[in-house]
BADODREN-854470 format. One record per residue (C-alpha): residue in three letters; x, y, z. Coordinates in steps of 0.001 Angstrom, whole numbers, plus 500000, padded with zeros to 6 digits. Last residue first. Layout:
% BADODREN-854470
alaXYZ
...
This chain:
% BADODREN-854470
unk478963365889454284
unk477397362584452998
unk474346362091454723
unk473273358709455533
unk470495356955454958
unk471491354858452564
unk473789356913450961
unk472039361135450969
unk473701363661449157
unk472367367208450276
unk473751370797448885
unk474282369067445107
unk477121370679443818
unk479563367850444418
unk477276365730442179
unk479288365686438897
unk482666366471440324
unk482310363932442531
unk481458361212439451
unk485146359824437880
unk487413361892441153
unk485494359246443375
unk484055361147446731
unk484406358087448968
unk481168358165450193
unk479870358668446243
unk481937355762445111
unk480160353370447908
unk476953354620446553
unk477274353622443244
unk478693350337443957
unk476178349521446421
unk472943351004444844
unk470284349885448075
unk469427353586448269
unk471100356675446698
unk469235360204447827
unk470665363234445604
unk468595366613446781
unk469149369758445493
unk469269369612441856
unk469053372952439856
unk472126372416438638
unk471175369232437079
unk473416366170437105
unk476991367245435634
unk478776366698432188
unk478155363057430600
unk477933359456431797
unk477554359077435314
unk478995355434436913
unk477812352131438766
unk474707351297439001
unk475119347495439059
unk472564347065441673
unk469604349229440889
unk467734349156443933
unk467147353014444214
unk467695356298442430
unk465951359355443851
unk466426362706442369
unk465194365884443758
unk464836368996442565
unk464536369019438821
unk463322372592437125
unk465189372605434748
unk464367368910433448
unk466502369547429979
unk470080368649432061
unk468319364936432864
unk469429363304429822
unk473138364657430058
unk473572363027433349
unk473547359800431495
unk473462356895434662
unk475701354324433857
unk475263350265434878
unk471724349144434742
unk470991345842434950
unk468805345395437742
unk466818348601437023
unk464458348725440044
unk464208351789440920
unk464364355384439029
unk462771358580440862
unk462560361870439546
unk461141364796441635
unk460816368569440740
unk459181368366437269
unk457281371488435982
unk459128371941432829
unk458928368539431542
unk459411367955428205
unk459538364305426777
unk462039361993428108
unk464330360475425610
unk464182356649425857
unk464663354439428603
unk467887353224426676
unk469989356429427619
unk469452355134431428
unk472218352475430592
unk471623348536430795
unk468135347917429879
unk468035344305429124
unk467032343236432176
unk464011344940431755
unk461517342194433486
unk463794340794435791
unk463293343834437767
unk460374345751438037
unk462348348594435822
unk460476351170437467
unk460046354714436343
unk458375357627438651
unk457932361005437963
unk456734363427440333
unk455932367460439424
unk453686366851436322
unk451778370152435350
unk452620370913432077
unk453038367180430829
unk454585367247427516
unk453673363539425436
unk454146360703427597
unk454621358919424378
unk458176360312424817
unk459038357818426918
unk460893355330424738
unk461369351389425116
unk459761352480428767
unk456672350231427782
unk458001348043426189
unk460133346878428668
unk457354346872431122
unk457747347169434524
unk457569350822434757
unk455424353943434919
unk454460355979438409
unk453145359654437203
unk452185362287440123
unk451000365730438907
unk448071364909435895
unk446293367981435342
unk446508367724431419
unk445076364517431376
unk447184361898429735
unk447517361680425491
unk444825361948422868
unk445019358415421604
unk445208356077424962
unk448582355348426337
unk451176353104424686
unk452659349478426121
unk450269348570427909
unk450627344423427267
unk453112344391430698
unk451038345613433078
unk453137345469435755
unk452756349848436528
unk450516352006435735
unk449901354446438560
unk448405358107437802
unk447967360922440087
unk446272364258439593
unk443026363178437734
unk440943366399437280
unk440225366261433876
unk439630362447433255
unk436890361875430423
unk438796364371428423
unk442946363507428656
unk441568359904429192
unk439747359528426053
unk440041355557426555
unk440529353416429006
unk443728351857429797
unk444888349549427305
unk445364345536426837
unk444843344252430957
unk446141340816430790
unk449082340951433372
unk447264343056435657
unk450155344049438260
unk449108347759438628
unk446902350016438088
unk446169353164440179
unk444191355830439525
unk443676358993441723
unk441863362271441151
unk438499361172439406
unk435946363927439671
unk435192363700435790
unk434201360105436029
unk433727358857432382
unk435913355499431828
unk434648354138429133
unk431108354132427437
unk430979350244428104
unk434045348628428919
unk437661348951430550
unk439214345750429575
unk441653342623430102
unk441481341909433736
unk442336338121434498
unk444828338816436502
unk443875341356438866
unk446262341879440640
unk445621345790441784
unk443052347797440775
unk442491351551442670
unk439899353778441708
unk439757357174443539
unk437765360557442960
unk434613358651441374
unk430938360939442896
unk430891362437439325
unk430699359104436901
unk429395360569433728
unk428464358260431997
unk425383355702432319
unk426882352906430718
unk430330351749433198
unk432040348783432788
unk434814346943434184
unk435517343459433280
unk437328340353433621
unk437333340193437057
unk438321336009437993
unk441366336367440583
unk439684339769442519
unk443925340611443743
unk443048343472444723
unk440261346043443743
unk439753349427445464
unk436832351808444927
unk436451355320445873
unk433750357586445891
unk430732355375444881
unk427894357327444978
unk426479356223441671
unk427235352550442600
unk424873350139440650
unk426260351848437540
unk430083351020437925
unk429363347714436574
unk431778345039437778
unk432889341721436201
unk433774338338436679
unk432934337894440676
unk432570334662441403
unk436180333898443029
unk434857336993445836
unk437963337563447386
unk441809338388447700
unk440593342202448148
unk437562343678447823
unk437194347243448386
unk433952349447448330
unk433412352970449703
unk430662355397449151
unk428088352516448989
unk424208353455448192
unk423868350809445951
unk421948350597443034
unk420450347043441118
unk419213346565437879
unk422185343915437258
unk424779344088440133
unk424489340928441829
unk425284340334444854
unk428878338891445823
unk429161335845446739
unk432492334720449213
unk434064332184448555
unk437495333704448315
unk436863335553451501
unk440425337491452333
unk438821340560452580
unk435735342314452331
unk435574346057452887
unk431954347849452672
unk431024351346453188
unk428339353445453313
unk425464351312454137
unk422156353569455168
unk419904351287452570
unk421205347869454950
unk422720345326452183
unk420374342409452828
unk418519343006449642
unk421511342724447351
unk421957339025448542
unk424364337392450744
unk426464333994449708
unk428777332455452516
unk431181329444451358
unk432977328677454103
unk436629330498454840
unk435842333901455866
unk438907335739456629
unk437126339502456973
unk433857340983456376
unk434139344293457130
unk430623345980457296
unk430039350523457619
unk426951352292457802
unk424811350311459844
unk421310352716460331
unk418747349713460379
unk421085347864463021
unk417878347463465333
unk415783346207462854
unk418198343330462193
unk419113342248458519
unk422049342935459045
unk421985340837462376
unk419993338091460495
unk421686337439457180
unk425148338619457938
unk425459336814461302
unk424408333593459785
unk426679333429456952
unk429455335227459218
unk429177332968462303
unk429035329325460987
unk433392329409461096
unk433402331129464049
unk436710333450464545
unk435300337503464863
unk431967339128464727
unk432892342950465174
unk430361345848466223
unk431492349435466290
unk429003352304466475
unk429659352602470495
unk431957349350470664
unk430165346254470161
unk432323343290469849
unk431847339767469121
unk434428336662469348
unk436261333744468791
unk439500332807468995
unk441009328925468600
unk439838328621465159
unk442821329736463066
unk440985330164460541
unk439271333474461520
unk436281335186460339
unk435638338538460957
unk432495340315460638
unk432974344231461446
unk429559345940461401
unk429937349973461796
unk427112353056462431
unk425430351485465505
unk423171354230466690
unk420133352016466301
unk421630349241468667
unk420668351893471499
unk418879349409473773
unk419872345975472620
unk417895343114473519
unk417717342088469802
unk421810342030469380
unk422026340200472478
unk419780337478471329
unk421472337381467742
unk424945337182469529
unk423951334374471714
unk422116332151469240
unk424962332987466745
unk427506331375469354
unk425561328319470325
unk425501327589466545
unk429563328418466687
unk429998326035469302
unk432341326799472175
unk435208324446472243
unk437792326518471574
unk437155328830473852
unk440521330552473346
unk438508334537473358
unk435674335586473697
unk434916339375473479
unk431705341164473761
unk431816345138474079
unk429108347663473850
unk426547345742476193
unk423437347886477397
unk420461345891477210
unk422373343121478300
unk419635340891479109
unk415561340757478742
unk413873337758480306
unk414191334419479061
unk417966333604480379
unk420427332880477854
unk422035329637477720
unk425722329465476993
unk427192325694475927
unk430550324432475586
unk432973326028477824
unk436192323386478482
unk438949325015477342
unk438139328491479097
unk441085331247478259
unk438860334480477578
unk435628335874478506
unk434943339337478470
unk432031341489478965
unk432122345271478289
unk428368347744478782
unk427092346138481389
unk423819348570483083
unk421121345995483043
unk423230343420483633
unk419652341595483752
unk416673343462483242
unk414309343985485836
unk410844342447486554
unk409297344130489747
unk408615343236493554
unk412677342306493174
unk413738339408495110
unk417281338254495409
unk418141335302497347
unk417680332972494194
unk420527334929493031
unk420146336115488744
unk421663335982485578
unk424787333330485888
unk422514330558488236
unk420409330677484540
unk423593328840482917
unk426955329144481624
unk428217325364481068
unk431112323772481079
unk433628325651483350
unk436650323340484475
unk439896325409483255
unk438171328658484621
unk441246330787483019
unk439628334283482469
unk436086336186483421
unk435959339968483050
unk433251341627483502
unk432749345661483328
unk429967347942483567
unk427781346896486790
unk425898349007488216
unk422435347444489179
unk424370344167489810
unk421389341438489473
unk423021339738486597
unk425966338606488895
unk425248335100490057
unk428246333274490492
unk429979331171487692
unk430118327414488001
unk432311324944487458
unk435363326431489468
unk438778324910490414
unk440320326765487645
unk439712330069489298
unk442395331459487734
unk440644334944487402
unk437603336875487987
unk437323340449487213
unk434144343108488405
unk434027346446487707
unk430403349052488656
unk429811347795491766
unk428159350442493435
unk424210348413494242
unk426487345903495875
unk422750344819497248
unk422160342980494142
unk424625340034495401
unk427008339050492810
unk429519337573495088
unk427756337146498325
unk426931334132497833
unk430016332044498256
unk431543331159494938
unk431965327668493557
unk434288324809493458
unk437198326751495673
unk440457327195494591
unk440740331130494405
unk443952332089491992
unk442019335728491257
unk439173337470493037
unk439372341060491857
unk436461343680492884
unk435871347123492009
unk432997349692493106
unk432334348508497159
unk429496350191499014
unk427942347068500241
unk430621345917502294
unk433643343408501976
unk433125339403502346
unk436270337918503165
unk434647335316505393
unk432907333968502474
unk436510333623500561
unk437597331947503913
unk434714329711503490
unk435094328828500233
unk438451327451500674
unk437427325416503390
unk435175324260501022
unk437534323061498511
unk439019320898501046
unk442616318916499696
unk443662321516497240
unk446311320784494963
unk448870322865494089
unk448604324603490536
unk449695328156491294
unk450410329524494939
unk449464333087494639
unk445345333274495648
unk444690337046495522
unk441782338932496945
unk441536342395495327
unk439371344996496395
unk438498348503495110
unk436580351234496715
unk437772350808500777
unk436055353191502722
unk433825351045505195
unk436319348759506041
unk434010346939507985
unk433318344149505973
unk437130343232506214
unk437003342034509617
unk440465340401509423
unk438995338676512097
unk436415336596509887
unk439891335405507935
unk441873334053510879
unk438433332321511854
unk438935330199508505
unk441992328833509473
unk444926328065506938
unk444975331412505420
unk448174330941503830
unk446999330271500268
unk445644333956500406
unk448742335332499016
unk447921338431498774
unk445347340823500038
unk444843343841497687
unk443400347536498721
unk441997350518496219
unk440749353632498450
unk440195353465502177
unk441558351970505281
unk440498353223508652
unk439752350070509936
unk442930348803510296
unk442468347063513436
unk441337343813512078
unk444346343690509167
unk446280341878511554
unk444037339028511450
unk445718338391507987
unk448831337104509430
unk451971338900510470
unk451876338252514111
unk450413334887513758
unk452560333107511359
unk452315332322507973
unk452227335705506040
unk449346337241504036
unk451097340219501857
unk448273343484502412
unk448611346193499734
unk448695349480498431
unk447943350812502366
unk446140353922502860
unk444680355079505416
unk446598354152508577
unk446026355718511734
unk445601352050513769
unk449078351218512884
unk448984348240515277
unk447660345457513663
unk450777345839511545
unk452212343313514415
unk454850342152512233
unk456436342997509211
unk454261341396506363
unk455299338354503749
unk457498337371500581
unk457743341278499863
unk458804341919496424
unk457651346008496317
unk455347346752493619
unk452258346906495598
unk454636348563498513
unk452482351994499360
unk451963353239502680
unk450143355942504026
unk449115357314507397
unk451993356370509952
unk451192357964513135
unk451711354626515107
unk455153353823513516
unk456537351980515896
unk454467349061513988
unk457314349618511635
unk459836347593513781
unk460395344571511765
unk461345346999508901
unk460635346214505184
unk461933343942502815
């Protein structure tokens, strides 16, 4: 609360209480006549601390908010408040605070909102909570040639929007919660009582719109002349009952009245299931299509298709439900990359005489049509990721070599069984991962020649690999993951020596190696002078560690064992001398024997300078 007696303070220049809980204003603030800056005006009931006390402060500039408007009973309260004549304010907000009540005269309400009125210069206004049925006119009027920010919010009384298309400077919109808004119509674009000798275009310099919370919007008309030339940002959000038809009309007339579309390097098409947001974004070279169900067939064939997005380098198509089929030919030449996800219905083009210019592809948990892929009709493909495609067969390749492949990534693919054509030829090829294709037979062949500079290998879930391809791994390779195969770590000496390998990791995948109950059973492991990390997870059934099995790897560093629950002891002399990291991780009875230093393994690990349980260092 703040002092009865501060209009004593007649020198008083600056005050700032926005977040200070005041239920109303000292008295007589009328009176500070010096004042420039004041956060914030809190409309009380009674006369002396009213909103007529804010007609003598007419030296207030900057940003300025008038609360509680609700008790403005009398309209003539509000014209002497003489807010017009605040000639230095920038930003206004006028604040309604009293919720849901009822009001008996909407145009009462109006009228003190008229009254209100603030001068030409203004940049940022905030009505919010105002009760009225419409907006007086000067909301929107083309003469508030600074406005650059404008937010309206609660009105819930409202059914139609004022007329702000005429705003030469206006950047920002924001309209939220108008519970009784139908319709968005021509009274949205332009004030009868403007007149302009000369067509202009209308928000001709919005570049973010927003329009969230409105339960009732149904239909959006556009006006004929040109509109939103500018927009970067459309967002709608929890209009639920906004049609998606009316929707694409929108989007495809703001896309086409557009006046830098060209430099839009990035379509983003989302679809969500949800239903109850919706939206479009363009962001710079960002543009997002998000929560229509008709929005992503049309959207794909007529904004892609678009003249103005001739240079689109980058689509997401994400969540789309409906069954949505788009043809090679509607791919823009200058596309780069394309991601689609979760779109099981999805088409995709096919491949068959045809090249793309893509540098990126991933599906994942899409495309149910797509049996197989030819690496041909992407010569510039640089990295492709596949997860979870539930019908892909294939993967071929007949025009070897592949140079512009550095990483291929396949992931659940069920139905995967082969590598075909001339191989796998893509001498550039650093990363491969493969994992969790139950059918897939054999990687492809020649590896150690078709693959030279592949660093990192994944094989893992792929339970019918149980060898790798005559002729051995790539002699470059760095980063091995193996595991989930019992046959597959029977023995690992088919790794053959690796030179180069640094990081090793072996999974057990769980229930599939249960029988492997001591690390001895993995097999010997081949020679390995370069190694410096080993990790072991998921052996549920192993119980004893061999130390004696890891003495060879000289040049072991670190050694991670995780998630194998009944770990318990070391077999043999020591772990490696060379070791000097030791990081246990979900391994309870192992781990709670290395915190308590037990005399059966300390001595086998004590020389290790960091032992890490869980977390936590063991000193």
């Amino acid at each position: 609360m703040l002092p009865n007696g501060m209009y004593n303070l007649l020198n008083l220049r600056h005050l700032h209480i926005r977040n200070t809980p005041l239920k109303e204003m000292p008295k007589a603030m009328g009176k500070l006549k010096q004042l420039h800056i004041l956060s914030n005006f809190v409309v009380g009931k009674h006369k002396d601390n009213g909103i007529q006390e804010l007609g003598g402060l007419l030296n207030l500039r900057g940003s300025f908010e008038i609360t509680k408007l609700e008790n403005v009973v009398d309209v003539r309260q509000a014209r002497n408040a003489r807010i017009i004549d605040k000639k230095h304010i920038d930003e206004l907000g006028l604040k309604w605070c009293s919720g849901d009540h009822i009001v008996l005269n909407t145009q009462t309400e109006r009228d003190v909102l008229n009254s209100l009125q603030p001068h030409n210069c203004l940049k940022e206004l905030t009505i919010e909570g105002y009760k009225g049925t419409a907006f007086p006119d000067w909301v929107g009027r083309s003469c508030y040639h600074n406005m650059t920010c404008v937010s309206l919010v609660s009105c819930k009384n409202c059914c139609v929007l004022p007329s702000l298309g005429q705003l030469p400077s206006l950047k920002s919109l924001r309209i939220e919660r108008f519970d009784q808004l139908k319709c968005i119509g021509d009274e949205f674009y332009k004030n009868e009582g403007d007149h302009h000798s000369q067509p202009i275009a209308l928000f001709p310099s919005l570049e973010r719109l927003e329009f969230k919370a409105m339960p009732c919007w149904e239909v959006w008309h556009l006006p004929d002349s040109e509109a939103f030339p500018q927009l970067k940002w459309l967002e709608i959000g929890f209009c639920q009952m906004l049609q998606g038809d009316m929707l694409n009309h929108v989007l495809m007339r703001i896309v086409s009245s557009l006046s830098d579309a060209s430099k839009v390097h990035k379509l983003e098409i989302r679809e969500d299931h949800r239903g109850w947001s919706r939206g479009m974004s363009l962001n710079g070279d960002s543009l997002s299509i998000k929560g229509c169900e008709s929005v992503v067939e049309f959207s794909f064939k007529a904004v892609i298709s678009n003249n103005h997005l001739s240079c689109l380098q980058e689509i997401h198509i994400t969540e789309c439900l409906s069954i949505v089929t788009f043809s090679s030919d509607s791919l823009p030449k200058s596309l780069q990359k394309l991601r689609i996800t979760q779109c099981r219905k999805l088409e995709f083009p096919e491949q068959q005489h045809q090249k793309y210019d893509l540098v990126e592809l991933q599906i994942e948990n899409s495309c149910e049509s797509l049996t197989s892929l030819s690496l041909d009709a992407f010569p510039n493909l640089k990295n492709l990721d596949l997860d979870t495609c539930p019908n892909l067969e294939s993967i071929s390749m007949s025009e070897p070599p592949h140079t512009a492949l550095q990483r291929l990534r396949i992931f659940g693919c069920d139905k995967l069984v082969l590598f075909a054509g001339e191989g796998l030829n893509a001498p550039n090829l650093t990363h491969f991962q493969v994992r969790s294709c139950d059918k897939l037979g054999a990687l492809p062949r020649d590896m150690n020649s078709l693959l030279p500079s592949l660093q990192s290998l994944d094989v893992r879930g792929c339970p019918n690999i149980a060898s790798w391809p005559e002729g051995g791994l790539p002699p470059n390779l760095k980063k091995l993951k193996v595991g989930g195969c019992e046959q597959q770590l029977s023995s690992l000496s088919w790794m053959g020596n690796l030179d180069s390998l640094t990081h090793l990791t072996v999974f057990g995948f769980g229930l599939r190696c249960v029988s492997v109950n001591s690390y001895l059973e993995l097999g010997s492991l081949p020679l390995l002078p370069s190694l410096t990390t080993l990790k072991i997870s998921w052996f549920l059934n192993l119980e004893t560690l061999k130390c004696n099995e890891l003495l060879r790897l000289t040049s072991l560093q670190q050694l991670h064992i995780s998630d194998c629950y009944m770990l318990e002891n070391m077999a043999g002399e020591k772990l490696p001398p060379s070791l000097l990291l030791l990081q246990i991780k979900q391994n309870y009875l192992l781990g709670e024997k290395c915190k308590n230093k037990h005399q059966e393994i300390w001595h086998k690990i004590s020389h290790i300078p960091t032992i890490v349980v869980d977390g936590k260092k063991i000193l």
